[in-house]
PDB file of N, CA, C, O and CB in Angstrom:
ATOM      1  N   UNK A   1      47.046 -47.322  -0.536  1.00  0.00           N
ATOM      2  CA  UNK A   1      48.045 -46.902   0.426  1.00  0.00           C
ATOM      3  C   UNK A   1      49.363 -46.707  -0.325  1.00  0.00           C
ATOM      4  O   UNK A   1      49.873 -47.540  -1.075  1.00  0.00           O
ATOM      5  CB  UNK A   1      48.192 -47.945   1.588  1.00  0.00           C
ATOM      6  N   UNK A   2      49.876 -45.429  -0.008  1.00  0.00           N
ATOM      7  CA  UNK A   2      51.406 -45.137  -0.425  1.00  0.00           C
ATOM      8  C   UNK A   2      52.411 -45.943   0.167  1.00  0.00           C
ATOM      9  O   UNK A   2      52.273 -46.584   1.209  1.00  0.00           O
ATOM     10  CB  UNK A   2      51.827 -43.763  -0.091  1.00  0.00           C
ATOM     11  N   UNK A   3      53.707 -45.870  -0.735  1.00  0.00           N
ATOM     12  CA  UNK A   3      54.529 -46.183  -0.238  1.00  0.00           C
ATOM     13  C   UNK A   3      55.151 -45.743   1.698  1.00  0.00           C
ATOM     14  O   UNK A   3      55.614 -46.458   2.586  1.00  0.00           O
ATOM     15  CB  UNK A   3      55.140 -45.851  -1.326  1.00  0.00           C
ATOM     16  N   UNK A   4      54.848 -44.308   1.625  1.00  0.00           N
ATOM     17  CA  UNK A   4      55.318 -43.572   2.557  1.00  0.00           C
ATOM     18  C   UNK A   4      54.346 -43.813   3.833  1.00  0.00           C
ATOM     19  O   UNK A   4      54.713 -43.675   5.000  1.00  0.00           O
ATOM     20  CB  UNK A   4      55.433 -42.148   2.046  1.00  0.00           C
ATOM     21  N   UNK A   5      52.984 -44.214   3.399  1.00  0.00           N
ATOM     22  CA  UNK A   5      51.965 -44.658   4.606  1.00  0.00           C
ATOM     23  C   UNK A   5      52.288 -46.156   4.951  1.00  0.00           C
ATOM     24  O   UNK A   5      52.277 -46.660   6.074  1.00  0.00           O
ATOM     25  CB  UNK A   5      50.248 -44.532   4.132  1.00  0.00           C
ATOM     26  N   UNK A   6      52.555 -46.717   3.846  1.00  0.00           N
ATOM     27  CA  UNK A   6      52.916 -48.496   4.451  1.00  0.00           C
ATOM     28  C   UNK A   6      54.341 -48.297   5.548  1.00  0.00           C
ATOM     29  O   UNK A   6      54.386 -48.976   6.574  1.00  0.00           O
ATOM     30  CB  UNK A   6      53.557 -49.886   2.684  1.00  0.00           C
ATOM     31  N   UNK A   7      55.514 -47.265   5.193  1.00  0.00           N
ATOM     32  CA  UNK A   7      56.267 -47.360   5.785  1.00  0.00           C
ATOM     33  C   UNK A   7      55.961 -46.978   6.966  1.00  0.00           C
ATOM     34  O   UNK A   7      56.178 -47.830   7.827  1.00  0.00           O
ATOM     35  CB  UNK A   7      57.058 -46.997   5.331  1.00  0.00           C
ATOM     36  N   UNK A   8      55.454 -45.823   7.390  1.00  0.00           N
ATOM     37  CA  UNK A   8      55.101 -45.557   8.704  1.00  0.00           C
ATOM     38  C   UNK A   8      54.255 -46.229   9.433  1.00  0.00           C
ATOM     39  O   UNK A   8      54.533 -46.188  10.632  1.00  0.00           O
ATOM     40  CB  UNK A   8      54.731 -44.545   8.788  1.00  0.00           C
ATOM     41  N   UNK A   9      52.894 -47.114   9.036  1.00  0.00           N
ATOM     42  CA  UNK A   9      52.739 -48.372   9.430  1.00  0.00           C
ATOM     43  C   UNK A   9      53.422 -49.126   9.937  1.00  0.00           C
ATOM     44  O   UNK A   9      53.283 -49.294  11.148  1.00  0.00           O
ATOM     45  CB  UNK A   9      52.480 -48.882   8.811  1.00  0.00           C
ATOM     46  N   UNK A  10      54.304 -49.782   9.300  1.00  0.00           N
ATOM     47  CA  UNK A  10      55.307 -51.079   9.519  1.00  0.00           C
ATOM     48  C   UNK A  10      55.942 -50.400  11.222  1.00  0.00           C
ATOM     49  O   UNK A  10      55.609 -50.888  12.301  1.00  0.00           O
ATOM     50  CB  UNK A  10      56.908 -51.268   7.845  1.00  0.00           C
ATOM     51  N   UNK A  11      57.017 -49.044  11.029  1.00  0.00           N
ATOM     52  CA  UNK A  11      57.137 -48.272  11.588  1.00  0.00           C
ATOM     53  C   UNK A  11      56.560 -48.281  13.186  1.00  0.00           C
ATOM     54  O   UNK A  11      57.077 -48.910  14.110  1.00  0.00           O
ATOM     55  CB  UNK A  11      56.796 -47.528  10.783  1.00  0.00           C
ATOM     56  N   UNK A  12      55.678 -47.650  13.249  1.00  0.00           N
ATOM     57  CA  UNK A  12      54.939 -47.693  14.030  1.00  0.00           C
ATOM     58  C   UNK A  12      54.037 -49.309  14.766  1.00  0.00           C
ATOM     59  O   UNK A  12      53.320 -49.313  15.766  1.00  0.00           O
ATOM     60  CB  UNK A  12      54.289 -46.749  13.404  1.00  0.00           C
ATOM     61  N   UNK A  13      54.367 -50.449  13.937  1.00  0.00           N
ATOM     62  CA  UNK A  13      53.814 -51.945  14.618  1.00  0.00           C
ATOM     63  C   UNK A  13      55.364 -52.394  15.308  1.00  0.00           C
ATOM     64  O   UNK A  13      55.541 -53.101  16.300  1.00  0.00           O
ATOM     65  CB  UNK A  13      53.085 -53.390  13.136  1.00  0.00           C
ATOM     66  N   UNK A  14      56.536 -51.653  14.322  1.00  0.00           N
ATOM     67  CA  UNK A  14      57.438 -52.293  15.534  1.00  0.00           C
ATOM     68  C   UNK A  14      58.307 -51.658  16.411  1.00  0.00           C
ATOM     69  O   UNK A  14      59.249 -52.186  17.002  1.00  0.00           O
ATOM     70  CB  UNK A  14      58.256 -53.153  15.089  1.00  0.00           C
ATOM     71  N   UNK A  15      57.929 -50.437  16.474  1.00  0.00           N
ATOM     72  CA  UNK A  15      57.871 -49.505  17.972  1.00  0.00           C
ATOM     73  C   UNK A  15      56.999 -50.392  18.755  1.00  0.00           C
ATOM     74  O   UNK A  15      57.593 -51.075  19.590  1.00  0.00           O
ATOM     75  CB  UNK A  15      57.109 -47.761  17.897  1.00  0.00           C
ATOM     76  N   UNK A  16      55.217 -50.595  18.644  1.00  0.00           N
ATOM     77  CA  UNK A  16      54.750 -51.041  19.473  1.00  0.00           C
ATOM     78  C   UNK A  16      55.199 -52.500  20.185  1.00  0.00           C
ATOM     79  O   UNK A  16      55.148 -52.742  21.391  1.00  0.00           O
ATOM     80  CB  UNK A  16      53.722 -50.916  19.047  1.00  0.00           C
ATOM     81  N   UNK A  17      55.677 -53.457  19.058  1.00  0.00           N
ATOM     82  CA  UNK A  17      55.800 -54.676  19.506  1.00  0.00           C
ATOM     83  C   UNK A  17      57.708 -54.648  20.242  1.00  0.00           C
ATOM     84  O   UNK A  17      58.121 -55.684  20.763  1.00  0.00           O
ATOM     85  CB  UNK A  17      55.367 -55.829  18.006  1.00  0.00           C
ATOM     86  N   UNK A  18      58.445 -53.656  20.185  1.00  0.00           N
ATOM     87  CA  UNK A  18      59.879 -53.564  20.353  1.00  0.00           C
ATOM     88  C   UNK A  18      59.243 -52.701  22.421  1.00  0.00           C
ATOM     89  O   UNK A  18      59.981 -52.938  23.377  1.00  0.00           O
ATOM     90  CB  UNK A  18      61.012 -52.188  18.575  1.00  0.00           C
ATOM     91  N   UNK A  19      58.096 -51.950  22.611  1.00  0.00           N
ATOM     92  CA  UNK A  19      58.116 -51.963  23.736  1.00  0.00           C
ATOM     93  C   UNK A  19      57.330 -53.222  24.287  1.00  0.00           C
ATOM     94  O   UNK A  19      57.929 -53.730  25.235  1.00  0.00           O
ATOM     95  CB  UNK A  19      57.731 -50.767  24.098  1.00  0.00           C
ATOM     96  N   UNK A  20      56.469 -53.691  24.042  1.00  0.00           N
ATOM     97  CA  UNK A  20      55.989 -54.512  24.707  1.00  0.00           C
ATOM     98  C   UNK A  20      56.743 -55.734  24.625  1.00  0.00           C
ATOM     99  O   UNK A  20      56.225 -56.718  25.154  1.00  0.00           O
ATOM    100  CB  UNK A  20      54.795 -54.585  24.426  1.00  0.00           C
ATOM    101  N   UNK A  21      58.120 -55.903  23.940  1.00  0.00           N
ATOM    102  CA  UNK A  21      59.271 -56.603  24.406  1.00  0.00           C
ATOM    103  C   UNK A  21      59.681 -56.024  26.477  1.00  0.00           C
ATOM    104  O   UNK A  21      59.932 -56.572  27.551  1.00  0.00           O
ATOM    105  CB  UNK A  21      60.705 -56.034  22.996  1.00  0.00           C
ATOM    106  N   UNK A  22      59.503 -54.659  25.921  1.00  0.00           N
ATOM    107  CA  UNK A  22      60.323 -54.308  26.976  1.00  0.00           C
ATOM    108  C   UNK A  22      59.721 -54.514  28.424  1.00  0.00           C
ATOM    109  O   UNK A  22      60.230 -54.835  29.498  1.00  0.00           O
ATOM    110  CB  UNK A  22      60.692 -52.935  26.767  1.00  0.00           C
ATOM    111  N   UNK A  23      58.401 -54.195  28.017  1.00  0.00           N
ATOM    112  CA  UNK A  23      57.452 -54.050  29.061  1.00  0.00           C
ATOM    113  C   UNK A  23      57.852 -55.665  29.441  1.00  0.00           C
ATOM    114  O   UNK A  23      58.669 -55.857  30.342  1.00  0.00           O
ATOM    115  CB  UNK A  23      55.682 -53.548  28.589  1.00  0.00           C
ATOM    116  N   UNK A  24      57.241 -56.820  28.716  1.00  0.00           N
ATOM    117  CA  UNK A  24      57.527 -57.880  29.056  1.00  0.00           C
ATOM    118  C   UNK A  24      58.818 -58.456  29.671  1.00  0.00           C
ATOM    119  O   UNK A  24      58.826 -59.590  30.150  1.00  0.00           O
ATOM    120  CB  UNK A  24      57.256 -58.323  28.215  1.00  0.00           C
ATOM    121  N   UNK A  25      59.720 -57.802  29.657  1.00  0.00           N
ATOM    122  CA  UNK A  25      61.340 -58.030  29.778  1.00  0.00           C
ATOM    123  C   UNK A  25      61.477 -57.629  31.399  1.00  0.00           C
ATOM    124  O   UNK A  25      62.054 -58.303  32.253  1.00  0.00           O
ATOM    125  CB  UNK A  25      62.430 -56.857  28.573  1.00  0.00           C
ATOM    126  N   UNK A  26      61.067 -56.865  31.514  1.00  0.00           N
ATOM    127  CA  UNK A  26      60.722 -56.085  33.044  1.00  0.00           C
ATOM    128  C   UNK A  26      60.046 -56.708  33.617  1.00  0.00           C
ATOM    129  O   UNK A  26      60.704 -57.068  34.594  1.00  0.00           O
ATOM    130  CB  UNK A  26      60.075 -54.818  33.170  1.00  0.00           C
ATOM    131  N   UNK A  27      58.814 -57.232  33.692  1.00  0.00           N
ATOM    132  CA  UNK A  27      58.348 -58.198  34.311  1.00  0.00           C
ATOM    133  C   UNK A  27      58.641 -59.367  34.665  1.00  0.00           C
ATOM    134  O   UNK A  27      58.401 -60.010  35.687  1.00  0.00           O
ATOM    135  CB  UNK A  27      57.702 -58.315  33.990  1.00  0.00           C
ATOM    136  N   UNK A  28      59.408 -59.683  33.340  1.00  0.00           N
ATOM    137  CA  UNK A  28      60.513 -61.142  33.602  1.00  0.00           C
ATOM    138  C   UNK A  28      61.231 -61.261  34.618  1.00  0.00           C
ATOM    139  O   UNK A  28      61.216 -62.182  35.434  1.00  0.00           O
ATOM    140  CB  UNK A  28      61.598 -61.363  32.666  1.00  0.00           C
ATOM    141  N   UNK A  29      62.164 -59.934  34.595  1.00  0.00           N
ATOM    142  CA  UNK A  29      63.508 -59.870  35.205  1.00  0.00           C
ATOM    143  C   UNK A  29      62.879 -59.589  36.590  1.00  0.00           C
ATOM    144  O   UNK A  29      63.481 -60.070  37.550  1.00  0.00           O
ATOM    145  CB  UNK A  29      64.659 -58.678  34.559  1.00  0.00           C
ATOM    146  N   UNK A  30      61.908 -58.975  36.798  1.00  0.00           N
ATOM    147  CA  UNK A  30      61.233 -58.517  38.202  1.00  0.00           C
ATOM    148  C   UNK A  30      60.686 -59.967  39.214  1.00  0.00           C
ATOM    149  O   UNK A  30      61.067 -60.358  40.318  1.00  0.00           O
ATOM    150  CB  UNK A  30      59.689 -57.424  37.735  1.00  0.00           C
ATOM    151  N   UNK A  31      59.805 -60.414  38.407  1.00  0.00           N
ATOM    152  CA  UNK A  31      58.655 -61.281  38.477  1.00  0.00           C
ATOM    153  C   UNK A  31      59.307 -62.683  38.425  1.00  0.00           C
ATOM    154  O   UNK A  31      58.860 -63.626  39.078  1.00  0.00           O
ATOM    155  CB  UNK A  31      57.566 -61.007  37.276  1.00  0.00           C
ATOM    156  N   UNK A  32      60.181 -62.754  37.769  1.00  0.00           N
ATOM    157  CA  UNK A  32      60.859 -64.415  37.607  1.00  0.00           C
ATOM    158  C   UNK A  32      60.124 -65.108  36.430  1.00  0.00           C
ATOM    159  O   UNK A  32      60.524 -66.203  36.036  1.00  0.00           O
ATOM    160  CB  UNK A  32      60.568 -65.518  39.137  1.00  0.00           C
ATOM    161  N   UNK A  33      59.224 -64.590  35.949  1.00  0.00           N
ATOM    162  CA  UNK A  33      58.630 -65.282  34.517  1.00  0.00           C
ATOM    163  C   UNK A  33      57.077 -64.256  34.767  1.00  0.00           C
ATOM    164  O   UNK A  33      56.659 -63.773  35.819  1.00  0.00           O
ATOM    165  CB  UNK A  33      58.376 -67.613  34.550  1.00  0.00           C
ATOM    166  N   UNK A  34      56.520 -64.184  33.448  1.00  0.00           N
ATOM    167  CA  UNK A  34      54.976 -63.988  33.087  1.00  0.00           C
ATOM    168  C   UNK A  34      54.125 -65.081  33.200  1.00  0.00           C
ATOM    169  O   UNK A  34      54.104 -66.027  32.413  1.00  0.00           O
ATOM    170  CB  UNK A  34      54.775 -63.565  31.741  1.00  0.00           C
ATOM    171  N   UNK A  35      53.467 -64.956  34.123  1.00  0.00           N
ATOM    172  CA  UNK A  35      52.430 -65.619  34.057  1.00  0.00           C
ATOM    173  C   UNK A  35      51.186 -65.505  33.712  1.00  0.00           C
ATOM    174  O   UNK A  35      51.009 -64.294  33.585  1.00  0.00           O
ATOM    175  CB  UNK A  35      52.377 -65.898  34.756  1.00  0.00           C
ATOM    176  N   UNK A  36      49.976 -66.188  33.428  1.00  0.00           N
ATOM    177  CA  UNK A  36      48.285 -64.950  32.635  1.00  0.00           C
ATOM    178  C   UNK A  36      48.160 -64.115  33.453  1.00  0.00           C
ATOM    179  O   UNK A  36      47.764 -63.117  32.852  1.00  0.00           O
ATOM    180  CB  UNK A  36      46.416 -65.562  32.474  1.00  0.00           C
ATOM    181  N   UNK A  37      48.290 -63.834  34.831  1.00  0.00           N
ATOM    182  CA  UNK A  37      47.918 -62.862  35.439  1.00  0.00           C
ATOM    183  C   UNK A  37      48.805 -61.366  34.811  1.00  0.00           C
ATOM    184  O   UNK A  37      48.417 -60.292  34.353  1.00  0.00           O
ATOM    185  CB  UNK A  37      48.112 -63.297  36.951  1.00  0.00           C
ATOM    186  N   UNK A  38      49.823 -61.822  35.011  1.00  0.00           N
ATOM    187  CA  UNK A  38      50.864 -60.455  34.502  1.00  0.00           C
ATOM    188  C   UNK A  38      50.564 -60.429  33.085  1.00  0.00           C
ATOM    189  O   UNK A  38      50.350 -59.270  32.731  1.00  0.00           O
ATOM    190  CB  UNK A  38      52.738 -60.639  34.724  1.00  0.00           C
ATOM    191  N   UNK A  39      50.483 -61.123  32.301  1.00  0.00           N
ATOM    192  CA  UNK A  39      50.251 -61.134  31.107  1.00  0.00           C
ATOM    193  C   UNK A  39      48.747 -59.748  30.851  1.00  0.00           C
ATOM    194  O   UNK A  39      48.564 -58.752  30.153  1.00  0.00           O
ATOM    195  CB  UNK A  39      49.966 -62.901  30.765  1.00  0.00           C
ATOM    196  N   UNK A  40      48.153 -60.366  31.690  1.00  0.00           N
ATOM    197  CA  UNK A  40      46.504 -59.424  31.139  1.00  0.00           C
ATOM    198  C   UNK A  40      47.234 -57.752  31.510  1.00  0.00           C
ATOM    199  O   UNK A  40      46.891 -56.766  30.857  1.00  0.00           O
ATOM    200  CB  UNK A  40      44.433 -59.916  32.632  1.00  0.00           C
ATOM    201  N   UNK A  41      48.184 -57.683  32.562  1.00  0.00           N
ATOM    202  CA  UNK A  41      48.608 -56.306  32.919  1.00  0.00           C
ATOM    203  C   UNK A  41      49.554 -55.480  31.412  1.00  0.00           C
ATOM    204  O   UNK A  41      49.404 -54.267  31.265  1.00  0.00           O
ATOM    205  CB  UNK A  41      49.719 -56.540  34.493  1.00  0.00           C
ATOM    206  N   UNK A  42      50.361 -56.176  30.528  1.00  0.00           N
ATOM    207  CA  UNK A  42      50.885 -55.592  29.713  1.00  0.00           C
ATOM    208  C   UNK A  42      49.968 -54.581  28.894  1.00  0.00           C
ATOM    209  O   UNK A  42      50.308 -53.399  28.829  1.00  0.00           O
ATOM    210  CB  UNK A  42      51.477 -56.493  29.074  1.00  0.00           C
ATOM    211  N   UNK A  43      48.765 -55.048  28.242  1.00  0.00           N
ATOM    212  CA  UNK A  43      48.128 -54.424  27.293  1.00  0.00           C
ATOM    213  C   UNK A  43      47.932 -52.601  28.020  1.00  0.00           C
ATOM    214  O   UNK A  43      48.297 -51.546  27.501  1.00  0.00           O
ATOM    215  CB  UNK A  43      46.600 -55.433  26.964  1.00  0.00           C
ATOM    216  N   UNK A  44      47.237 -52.826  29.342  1.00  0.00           N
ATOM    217  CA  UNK A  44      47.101 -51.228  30.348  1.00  0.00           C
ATOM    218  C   UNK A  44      48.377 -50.454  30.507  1.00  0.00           C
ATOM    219  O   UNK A  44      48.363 -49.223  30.482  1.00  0.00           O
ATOM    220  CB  UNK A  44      46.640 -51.501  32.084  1.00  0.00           C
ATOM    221  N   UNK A  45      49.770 -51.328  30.712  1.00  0.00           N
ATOM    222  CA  UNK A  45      51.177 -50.786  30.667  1.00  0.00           C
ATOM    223  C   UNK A  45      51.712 -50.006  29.208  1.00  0.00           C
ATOM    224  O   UNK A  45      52.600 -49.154  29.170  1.00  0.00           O
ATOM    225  CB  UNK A  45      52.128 -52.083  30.960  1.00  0.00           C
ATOM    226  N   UNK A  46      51.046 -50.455  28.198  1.00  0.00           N
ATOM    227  CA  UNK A  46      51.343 -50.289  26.970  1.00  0.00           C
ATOM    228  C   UNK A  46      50.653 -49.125  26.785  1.00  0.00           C
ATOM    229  O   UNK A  46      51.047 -48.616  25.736  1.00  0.00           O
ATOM    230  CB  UNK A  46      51.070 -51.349  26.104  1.00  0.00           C
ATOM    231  N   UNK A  47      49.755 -48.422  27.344  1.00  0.00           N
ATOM    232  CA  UNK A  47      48.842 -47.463  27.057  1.00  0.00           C
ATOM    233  C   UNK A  47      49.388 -46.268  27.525  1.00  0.00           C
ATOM    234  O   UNK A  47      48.739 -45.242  27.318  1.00  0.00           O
ATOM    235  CB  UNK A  47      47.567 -47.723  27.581  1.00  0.00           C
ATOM    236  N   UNK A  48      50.685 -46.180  28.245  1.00  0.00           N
ATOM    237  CA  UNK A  48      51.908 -45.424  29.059  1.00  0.00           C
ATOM    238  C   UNK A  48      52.619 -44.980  28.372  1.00  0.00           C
ATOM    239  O   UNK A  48      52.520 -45.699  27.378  1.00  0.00           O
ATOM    240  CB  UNK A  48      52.731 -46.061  29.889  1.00  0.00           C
ATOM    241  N   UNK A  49      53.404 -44.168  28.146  1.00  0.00           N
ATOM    242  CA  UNK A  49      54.970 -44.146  28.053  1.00  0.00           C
ATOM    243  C   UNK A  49      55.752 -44.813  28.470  1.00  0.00           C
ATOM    244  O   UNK A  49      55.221 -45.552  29.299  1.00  0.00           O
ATOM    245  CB  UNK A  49      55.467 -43.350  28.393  1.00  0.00           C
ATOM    246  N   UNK A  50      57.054 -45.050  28.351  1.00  0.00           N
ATOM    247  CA  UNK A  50      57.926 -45.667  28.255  1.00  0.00           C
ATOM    248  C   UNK A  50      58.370 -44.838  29.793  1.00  0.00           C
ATOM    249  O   UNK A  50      58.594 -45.458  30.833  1.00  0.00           O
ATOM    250  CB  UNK A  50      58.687 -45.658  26.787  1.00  0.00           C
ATOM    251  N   UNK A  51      58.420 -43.651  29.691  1.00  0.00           N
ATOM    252  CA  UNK A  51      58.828 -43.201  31.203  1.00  0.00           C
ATOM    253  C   UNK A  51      57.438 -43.171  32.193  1.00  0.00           C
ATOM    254  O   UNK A  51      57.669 -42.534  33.221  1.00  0.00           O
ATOM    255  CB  UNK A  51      59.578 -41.502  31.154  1.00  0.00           C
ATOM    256  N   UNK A  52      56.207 -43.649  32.133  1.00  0.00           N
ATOM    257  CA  UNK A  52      55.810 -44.096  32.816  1.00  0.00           C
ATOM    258  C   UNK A  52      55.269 -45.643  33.217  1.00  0.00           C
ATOM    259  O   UNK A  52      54.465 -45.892  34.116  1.00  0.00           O
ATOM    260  CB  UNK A  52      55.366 -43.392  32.771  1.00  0.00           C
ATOM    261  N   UNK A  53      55.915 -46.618  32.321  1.00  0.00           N
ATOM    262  CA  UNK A  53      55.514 -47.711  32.675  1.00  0.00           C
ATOM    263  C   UNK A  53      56.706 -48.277  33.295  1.00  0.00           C
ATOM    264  O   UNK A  53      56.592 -49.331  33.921  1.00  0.00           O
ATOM    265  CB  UNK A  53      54.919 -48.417  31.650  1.00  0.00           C
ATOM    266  N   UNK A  54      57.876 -47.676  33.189  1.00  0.00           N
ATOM    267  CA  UNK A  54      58.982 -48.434  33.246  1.00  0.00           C
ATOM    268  C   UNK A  54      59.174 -48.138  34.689  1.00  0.00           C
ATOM    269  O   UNK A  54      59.232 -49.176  35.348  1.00  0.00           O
ATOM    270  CB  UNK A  54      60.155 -48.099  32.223  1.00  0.00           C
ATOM    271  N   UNK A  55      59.294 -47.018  35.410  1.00  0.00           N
ATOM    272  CA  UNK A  55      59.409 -47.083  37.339  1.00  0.00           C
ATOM    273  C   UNK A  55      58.460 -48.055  37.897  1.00  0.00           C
ATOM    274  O   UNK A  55      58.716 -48.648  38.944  1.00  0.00           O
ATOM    275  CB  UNK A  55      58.917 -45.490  38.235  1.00  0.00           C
ATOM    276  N   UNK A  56      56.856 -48.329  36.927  1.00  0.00           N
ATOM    277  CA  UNK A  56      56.165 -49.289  37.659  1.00  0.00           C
ATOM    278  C   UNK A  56      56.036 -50.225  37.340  1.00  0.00           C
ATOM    279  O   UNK A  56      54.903 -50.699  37.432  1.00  0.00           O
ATOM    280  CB  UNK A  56      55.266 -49.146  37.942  1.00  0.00           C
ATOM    281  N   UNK A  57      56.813 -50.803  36.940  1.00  0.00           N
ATOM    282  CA  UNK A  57      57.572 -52.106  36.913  1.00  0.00           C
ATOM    283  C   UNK A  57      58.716 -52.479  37.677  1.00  0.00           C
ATOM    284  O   UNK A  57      58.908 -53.572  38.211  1.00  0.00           O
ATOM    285  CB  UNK A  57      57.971 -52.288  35.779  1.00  0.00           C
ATOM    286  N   UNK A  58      59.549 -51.357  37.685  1.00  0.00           N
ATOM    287  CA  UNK A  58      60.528 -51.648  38.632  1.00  0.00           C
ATOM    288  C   UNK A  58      60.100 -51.844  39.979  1.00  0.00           C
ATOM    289  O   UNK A  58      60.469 -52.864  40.560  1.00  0.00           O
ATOM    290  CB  UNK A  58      61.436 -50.704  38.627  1.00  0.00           C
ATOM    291  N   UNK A  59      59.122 -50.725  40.757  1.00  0.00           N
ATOM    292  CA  UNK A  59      58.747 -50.684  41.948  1.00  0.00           C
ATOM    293  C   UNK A  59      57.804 -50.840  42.302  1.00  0.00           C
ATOM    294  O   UNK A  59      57.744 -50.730  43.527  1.00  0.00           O
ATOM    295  CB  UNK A  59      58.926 -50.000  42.375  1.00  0.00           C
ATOM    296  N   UNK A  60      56.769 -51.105  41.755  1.00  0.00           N
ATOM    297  CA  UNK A  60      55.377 -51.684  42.680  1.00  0.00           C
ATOM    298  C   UNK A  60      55.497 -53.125  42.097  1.00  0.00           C
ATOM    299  O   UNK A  60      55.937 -53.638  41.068  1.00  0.00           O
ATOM    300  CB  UNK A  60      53.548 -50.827  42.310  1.00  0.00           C
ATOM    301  N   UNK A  61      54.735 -53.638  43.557  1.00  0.00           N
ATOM    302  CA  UNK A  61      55.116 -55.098  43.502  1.00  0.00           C
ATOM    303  C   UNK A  61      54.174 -55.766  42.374  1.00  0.00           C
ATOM    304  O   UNK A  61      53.593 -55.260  41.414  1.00  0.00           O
ATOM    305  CB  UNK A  61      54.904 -55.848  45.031  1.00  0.00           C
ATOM    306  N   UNK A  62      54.244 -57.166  42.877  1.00  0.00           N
ATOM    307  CA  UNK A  62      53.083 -57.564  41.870  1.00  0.00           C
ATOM    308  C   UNK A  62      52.097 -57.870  42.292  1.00  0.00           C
ATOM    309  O   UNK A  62      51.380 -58.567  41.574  1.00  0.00           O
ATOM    310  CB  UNK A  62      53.235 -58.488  41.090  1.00  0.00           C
ATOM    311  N   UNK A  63      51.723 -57.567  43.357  1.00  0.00           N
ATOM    312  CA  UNK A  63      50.048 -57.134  43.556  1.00  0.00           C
ATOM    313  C   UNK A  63      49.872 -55.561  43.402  1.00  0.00           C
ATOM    314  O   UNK A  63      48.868 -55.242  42.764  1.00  0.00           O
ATOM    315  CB  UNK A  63      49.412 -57.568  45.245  1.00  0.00           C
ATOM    316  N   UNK A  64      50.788 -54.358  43.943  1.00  0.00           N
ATOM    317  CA  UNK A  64      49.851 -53.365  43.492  1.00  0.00           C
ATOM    318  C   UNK A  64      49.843 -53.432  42.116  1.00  0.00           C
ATOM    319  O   UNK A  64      48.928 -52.763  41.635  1.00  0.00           O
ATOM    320  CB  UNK A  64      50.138 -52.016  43.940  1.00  0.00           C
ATOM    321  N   UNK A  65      50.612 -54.062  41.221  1.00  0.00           N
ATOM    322  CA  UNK A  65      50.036 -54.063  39.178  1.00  0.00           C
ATOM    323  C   UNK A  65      48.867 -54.646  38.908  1.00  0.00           C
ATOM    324  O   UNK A  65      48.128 -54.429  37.948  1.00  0.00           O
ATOM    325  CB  UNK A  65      51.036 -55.049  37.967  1.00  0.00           C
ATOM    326  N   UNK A  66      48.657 -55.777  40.238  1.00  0.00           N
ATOM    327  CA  UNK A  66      47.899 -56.352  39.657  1.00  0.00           C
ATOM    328  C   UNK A  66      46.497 -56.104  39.596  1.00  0.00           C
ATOM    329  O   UNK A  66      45.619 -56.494  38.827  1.00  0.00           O
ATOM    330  CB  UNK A  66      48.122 -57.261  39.940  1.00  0.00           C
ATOM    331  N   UNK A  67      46.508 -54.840  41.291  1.00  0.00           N
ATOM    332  CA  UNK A  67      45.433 -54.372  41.433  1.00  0.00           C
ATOM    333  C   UNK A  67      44.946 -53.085  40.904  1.00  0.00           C
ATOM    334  O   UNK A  67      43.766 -52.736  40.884  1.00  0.00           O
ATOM    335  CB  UNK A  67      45.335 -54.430  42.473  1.00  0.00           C
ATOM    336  N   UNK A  68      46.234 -52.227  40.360  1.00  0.00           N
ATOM    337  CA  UNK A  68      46.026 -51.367  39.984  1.00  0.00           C
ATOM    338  C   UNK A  68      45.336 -51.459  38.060  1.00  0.00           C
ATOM    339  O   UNK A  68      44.557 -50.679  37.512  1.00  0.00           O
ATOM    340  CB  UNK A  68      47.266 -50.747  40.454  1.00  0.00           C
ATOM    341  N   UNK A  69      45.867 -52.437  37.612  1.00  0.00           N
ATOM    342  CA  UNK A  69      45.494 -52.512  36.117  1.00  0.00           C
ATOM    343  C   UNK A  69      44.706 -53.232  35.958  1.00  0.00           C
ATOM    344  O   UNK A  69      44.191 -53.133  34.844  1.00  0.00           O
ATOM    345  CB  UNK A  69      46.329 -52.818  35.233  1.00  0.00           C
ATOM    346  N   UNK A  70      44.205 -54.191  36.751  1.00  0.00           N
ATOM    347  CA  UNK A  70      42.992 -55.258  36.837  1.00  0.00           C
ATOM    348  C   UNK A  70      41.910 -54.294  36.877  1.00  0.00           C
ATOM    349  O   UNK A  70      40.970 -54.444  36.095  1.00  0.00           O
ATOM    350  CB  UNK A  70      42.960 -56.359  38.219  1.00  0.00           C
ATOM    351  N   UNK A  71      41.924 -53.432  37.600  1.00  0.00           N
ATOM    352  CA  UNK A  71      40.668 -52.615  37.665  1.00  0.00           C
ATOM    353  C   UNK A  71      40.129 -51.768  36.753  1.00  0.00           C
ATOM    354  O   UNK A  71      39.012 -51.277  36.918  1.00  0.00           O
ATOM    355  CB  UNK A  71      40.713 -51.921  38.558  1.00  0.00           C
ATOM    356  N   UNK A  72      41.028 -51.478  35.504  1.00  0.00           N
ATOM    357  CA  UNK A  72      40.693 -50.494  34.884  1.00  0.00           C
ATOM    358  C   UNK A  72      40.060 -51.560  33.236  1.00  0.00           C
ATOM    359  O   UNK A  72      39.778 -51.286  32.070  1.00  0.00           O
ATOM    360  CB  UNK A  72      42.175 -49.267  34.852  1.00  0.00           C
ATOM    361  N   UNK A  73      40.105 -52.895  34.165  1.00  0.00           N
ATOM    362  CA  UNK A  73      39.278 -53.736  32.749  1.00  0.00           C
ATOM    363  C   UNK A  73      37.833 -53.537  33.122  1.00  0.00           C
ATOM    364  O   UNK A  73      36.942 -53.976  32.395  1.00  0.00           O
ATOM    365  CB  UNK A  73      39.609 -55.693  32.548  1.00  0.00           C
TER     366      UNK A  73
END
């Protein structure tokens, strides 16, 4: 591996882990804390964009997340 492939690696692990801050941050501020249930929902949120995970977090509660992303395990 090149220099220029390790960088875009690195790159690219902390885009992923800098949204699933966010994702998690939203749920916090929504939810009052993560709990395992919300927890199992991040990984399906993460599979989104950023402009589509972020309105459904703001606005569906936490049962439609829970029913909507539970199902697609």
């Amino acid at each position: 591996m090149n220099l220029t492939e390790a960088y875009q690696e690195a790159r690219a692990q902390a885009v992923q882990e800098g949204q699933r801050q966010v994702v998690e941050n939203l749920l916090r501020f929504r939810f009052g804390s993560m709990d395992e249930e919300l927890s199992r929902v991040v990984e399906s949120l993460l599979q989104l964009t950023p402009e589509e995970f972020t309105p459904l977090c703001l606005e569906l509660s936490r049962e439609e997340l829970l029913a909507r992303f539970n199902s697609h395990e």
